[in-house]
C-alpha positions as CSV (number, residue, x, y, z in Angstrom):
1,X,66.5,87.6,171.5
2,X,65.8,85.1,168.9
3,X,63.4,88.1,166.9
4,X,66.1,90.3,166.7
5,X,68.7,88.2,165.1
6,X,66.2,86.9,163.0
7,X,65.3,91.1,161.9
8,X,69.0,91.5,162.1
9,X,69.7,88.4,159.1
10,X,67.1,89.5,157.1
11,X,68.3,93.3,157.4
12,X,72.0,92.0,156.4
13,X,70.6,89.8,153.4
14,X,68.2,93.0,152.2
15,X,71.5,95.0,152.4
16,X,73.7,92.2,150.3
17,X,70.4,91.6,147.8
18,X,70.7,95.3,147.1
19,X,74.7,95.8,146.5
20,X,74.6,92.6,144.3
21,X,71.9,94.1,142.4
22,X,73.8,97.9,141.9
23,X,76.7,96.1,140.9
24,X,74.6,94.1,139.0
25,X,73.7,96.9,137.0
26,X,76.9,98.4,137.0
27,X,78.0,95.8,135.5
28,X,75.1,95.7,132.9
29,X,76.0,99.5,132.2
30,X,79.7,99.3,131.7
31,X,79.0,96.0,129.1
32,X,75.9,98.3,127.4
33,X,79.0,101.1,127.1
34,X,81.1,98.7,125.8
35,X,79.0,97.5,123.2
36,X,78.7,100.7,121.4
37,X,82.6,101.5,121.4
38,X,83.4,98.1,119.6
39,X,83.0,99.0,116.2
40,X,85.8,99.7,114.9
41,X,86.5,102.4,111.6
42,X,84.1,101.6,109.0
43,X,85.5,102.6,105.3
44,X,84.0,102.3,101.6
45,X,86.1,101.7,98.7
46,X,84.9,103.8,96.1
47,X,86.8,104.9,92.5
48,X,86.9,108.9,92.2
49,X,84.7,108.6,89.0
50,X,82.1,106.4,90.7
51,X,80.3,109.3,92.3
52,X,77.1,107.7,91.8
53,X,78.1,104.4,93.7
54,X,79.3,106.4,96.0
55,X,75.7,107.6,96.7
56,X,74.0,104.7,96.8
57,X,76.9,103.2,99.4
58,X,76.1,105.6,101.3
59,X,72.9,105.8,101.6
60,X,73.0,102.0,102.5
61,X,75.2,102.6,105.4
62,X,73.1,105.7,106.5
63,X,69.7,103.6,106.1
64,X,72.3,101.0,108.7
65,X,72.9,103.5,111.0
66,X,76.9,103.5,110.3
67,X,79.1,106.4,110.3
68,X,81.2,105.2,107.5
69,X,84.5,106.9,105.7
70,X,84.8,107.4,101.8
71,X,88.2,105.6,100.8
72,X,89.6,106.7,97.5
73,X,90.0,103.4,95.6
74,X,93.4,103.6,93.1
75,X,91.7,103.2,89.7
76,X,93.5,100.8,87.1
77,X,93.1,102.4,84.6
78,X,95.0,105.6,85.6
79,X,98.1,103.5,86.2
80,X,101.2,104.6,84.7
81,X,103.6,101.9,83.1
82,X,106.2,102.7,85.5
83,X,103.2,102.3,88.2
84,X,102.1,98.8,86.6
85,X,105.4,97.5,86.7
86,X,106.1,98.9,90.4
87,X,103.2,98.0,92.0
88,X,102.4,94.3,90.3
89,X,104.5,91.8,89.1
90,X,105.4,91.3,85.6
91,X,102.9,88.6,84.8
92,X,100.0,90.2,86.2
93,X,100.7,93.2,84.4
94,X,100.6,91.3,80.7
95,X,97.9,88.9,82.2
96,X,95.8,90.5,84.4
97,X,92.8,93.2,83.8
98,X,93.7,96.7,84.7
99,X,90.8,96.5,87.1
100,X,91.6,93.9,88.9
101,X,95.1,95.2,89.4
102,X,93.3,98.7,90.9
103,X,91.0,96.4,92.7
104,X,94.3,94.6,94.6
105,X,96.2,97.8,95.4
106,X,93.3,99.8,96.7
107,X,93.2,97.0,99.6
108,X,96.6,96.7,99.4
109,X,96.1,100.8,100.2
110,X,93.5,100.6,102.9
111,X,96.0,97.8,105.1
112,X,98.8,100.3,104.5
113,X,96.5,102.9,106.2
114,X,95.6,100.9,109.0
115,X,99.1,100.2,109.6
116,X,100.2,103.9,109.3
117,X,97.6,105.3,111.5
118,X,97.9,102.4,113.6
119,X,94.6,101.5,114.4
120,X,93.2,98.4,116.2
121,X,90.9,96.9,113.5
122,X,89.4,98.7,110.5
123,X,86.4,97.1,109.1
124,X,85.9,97.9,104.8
125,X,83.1,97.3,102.9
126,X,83.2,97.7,98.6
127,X,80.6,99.9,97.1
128,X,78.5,96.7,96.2
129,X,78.1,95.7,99.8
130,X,74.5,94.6,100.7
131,X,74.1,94.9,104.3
132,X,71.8,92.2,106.4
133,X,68.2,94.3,108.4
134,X,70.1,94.8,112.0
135,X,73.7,94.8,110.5
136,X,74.7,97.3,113.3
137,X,73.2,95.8,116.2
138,X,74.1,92.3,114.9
139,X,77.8,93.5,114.4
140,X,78.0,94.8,117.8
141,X,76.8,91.8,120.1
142,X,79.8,89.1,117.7
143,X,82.2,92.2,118.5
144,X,80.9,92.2,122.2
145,X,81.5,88.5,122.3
146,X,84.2,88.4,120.7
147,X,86.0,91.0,123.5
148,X,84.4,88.9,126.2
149,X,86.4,85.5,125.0
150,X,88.9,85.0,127.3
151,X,91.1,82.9,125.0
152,X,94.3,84.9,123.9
153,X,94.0,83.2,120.3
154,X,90.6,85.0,119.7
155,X,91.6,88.3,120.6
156,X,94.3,87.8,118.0
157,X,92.8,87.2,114.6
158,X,94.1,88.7,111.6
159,X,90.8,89.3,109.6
160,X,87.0,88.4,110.0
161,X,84.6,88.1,107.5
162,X,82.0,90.0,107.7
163,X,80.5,88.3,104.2
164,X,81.9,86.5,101.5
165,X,81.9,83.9,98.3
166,X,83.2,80.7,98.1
167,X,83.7,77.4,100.3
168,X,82.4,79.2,103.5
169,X,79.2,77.4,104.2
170,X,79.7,76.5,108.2
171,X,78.4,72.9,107.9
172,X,80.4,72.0,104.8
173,X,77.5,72.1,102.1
174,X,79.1,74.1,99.6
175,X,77.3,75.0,96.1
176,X,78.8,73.0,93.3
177,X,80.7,75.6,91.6
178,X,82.5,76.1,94.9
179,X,83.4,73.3,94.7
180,X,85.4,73.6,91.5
181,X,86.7,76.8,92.3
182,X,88.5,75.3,95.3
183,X,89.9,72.7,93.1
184,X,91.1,74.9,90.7
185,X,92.1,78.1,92.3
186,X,93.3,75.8,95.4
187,X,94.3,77.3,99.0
188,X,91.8,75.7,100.9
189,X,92.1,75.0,104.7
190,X,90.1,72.5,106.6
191,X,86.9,74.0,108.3
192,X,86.8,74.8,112.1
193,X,84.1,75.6,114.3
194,X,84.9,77.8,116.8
195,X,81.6,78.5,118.3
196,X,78.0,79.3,117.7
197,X,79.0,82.3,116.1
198,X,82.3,82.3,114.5
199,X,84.2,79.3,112.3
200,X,87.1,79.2,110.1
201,X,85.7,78.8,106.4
202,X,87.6,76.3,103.6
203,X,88.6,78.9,101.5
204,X,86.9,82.4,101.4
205,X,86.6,84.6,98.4
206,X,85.3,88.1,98.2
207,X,86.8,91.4,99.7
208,X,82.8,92.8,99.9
209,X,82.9,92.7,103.6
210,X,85.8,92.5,106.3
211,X,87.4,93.7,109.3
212,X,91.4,93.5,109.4
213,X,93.1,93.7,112.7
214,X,96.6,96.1,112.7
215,X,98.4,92.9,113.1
216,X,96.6,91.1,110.1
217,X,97.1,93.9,107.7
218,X,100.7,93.9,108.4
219,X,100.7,89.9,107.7
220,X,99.0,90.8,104.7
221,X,101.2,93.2,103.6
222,X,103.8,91.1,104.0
223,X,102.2,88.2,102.0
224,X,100.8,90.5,99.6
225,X,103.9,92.6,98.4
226,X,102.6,93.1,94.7
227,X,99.1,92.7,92.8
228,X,99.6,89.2,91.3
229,X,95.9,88.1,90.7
230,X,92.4,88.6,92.0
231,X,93.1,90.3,95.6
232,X,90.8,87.9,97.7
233,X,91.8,84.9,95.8
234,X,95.4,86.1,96.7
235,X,95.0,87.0,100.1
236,X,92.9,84.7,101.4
237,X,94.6,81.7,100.3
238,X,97.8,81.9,103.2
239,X,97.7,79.5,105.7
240,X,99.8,81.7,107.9
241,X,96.6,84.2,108.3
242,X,94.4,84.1,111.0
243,X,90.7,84.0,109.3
244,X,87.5,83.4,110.4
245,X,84.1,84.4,109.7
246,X,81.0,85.1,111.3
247,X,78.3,83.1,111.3
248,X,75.1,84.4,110.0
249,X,76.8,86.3,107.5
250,X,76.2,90.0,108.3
251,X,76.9,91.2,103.8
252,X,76.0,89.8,100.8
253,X,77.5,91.2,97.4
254,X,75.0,92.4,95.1
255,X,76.6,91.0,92.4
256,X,75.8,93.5,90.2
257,X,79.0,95.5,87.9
258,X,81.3,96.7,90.3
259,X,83.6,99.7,89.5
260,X,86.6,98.4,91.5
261,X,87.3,95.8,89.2
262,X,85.9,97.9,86.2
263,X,85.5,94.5,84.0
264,X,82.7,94.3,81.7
265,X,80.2,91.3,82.1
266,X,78.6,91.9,78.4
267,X,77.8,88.3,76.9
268,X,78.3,87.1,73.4
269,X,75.1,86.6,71.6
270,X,75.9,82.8,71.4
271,X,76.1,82.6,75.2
272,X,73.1,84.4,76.0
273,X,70.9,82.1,73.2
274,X,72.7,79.2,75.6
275,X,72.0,80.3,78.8
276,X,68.5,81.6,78.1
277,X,67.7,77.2,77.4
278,X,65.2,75.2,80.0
279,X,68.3,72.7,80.6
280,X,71.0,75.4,81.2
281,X,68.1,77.7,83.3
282,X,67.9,74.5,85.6
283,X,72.1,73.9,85.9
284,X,72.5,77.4,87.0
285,X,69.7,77.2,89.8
286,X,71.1,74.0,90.5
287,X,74.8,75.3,91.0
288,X,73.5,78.4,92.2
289,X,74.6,78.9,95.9
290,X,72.0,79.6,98.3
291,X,74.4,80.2,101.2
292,X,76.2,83.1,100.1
293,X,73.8,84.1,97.0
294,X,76.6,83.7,94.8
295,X,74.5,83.5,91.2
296,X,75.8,81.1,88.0
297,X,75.9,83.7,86.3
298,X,78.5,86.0,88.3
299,X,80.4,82.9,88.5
300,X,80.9,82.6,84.4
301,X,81.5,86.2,84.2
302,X,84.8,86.1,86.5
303,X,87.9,87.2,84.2
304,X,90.4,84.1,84.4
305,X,93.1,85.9,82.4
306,X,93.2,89.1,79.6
307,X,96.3,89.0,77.6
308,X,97.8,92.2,77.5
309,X,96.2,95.5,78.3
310,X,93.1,95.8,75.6
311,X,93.3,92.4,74.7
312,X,90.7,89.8,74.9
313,X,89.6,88.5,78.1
314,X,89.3,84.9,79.1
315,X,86.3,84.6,81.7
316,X,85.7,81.5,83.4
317,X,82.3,81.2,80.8
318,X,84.6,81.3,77.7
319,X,87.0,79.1,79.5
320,X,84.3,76.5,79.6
321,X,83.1,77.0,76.2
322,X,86.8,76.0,74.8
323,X,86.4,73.3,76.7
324,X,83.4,72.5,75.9
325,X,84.0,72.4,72.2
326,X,86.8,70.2,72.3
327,X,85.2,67.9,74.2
328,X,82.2,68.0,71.5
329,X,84.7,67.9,68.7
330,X,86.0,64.1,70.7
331,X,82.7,63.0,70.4
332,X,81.8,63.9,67.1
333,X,85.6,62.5,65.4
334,X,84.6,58.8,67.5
335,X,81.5,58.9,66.1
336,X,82.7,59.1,62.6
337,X,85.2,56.9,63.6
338,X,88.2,59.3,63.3
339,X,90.4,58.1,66.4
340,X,93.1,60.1,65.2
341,X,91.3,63.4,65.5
342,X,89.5,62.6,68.8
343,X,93.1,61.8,69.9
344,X,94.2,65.4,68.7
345,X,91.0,67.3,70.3
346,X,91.4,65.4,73.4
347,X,94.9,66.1,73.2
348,X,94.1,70.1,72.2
349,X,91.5,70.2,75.6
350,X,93.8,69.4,77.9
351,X,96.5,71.7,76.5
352,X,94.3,74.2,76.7
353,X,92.9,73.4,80.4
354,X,96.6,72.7,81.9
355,X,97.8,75.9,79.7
356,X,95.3,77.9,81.5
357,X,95.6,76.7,85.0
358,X,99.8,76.9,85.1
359,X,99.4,80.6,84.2
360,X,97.3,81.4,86.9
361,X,99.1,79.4,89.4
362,X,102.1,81.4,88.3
363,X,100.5,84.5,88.4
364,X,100.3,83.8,92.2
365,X,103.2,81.7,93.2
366,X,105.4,83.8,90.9
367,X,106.6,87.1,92.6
């Protein structure tokens, strides 16, 4: 008797052992499934007359495995008057670059679309993306953890940053000329680790690489009615949006001349015999930023302001050249003992510093 309930357990945990294992694998298959339908839309931004970036964007995304869109970016310098003054605000059309302005509205365009065909989460890279080895299968187990968290608050984020430049290191360690950036641009938010794979950076910059939700891009469309200034330094800067980022990055820029923005990065002959010095070689590896690849040299070439539409154009390396001088011209007018004059250069310097810094803060806090 005692032999055949002892054949008679094993038989009902053999049986048990079996189901627990086919659901087991059910299980396994339906989160397999899952895994490949979490990608959302994947879109390039790419000018009309950038057919050659075009190519190469592709062929990145191909090498990637990614079934990617073409999204017609506006170009800048197409815009009508009536367009300029319609679709930016007054100061941004005297103050900022034509391509910047195309740059802004051909986001502002791709939110618009997301809202209009109202899709879940569109993800948009810029035909300067580089793309980590594994991007695909890297994106899709964060998206397949990401729709496994059970807390409400992560299901409903606004954007996530796929890549990007700025104050986003995860531990805090930010490059020096992040640092500066922050202080000048402002907008910053504290840093937030959310888990081992996704944080809240300090304040992002770059529109390279991100996915939007359908309620993020109608928060952003909100809070971004008009081109004002550089779109991510815009965007990125509301408190009221939900941003986070994941961590590795999955992009990188490759920092090389983008189309969107169509700004030339040529260097005047006196900056290039100063940047090509031992001292100034070891500054920009020193400020160089590791974390996000972020060169000096992409850093100085940033437009800050152009005044009007073919006028000159005030990046942040002329920016610091003024400065520069007029601190030089302090030192020389104390050596010589002129106190007067070192009053008026120090006096000039921080005209021209505070001058600079109230336009852009106008630009966008002005609508």
């Amino acid at each position: 008797m005692k032999l055949v309930w002892a054949r008679a357990f094993v038989l009902v945990f053999v049986v048990c052992q079996g189901l627990v294992m086919a659901q087991g694998d059910e299980t396994g298959d339906v989160a397999a499934q899952s895994m490949e339908q979490v990608i959302p839309p994947m879109y390039v931004l790419n000018l009309d007359r950038s057919k050659e970036r075009w190519e190469t964007a592709k062929a990145v995304m191909q090498e990637a495995g990614l079934d990617v869109n073409r999204f017609p970016a506006v170009d800048g310098r197409q815009l009508s008057k009536e367009e300029l003054l319609k679709e930016s605000t007054r100061m941004a059309a005297f103050f900022q670059p034509r391509g910047v302005i195309g740059c802004y509205l051909s986001h502002k365009k791709f939110w618009k679309m997301v809202v209009d065909n109202d899709l879940p989460a569109a993800i948009v890279f810029e035909d300067d993306v580089e793309l980590v080895d594994g991007f695909k299968e890297k994106l899709q187990y964060n998206l397949g953890r990401l729709a496994a968290e059970k807390d409400s608050k992560s299901q409903n984020y606004d954007v996530i940053m796929l890549g990007a430049i700025g104050r986003v290191h995860p531990q805090g360690k930010d490059a020096i000329g992040s640092l500066f950036f922050s202080h000048y641009i402002g907008g910053k938010r504290p840093l937030k680790i959310i888990n081992d794979y996704r944080y809240q950076p300090r304040r992002p910059a770059g529109t390279h690489a991100y996915m939007v939700s359908n309620k993020g891009a109608r928060k952003l469309l909100e809070l971004c009615k008009k081109a004002s200034y550089h779109v991510d330094l815009d965007a990125w800067r509301h408190p009221e949006l939900d941003i986070t980022m994941f961590q590795p990055m999955l992009a990188y820029q490759t920092f090389e001349h983008t189309s969107l923005t169509d700004v030339k990065r040529e260097r005047n002959p006196v900056a290039r015999t100063l940047l090509s010095t031992g001292p100034m070689k070891r500054l920009r590896e020193w400020a160089a930023d590791p974390h996000t690849r972020q060169p000096w040299s992409h850093v100085l070439a940033e437009p800050l302001i152009q005044l009007g539409k073919n006028g000159p154009v005030l990046t942040v390396e002329r920016h610091c050249i003024i400065v520069m001088s007029f601190v030089t011209a302090t030192a020389v007018f104390e050596y010589k003992g002129q106190h007067k004059k070192a009053m008026y250069a120090v006096g000039g310097g921080l005209t021209f510093v505070s001058t600079i810094r109230s336009i852009i803060y106008l630009l966008m806090n002005w609508r």
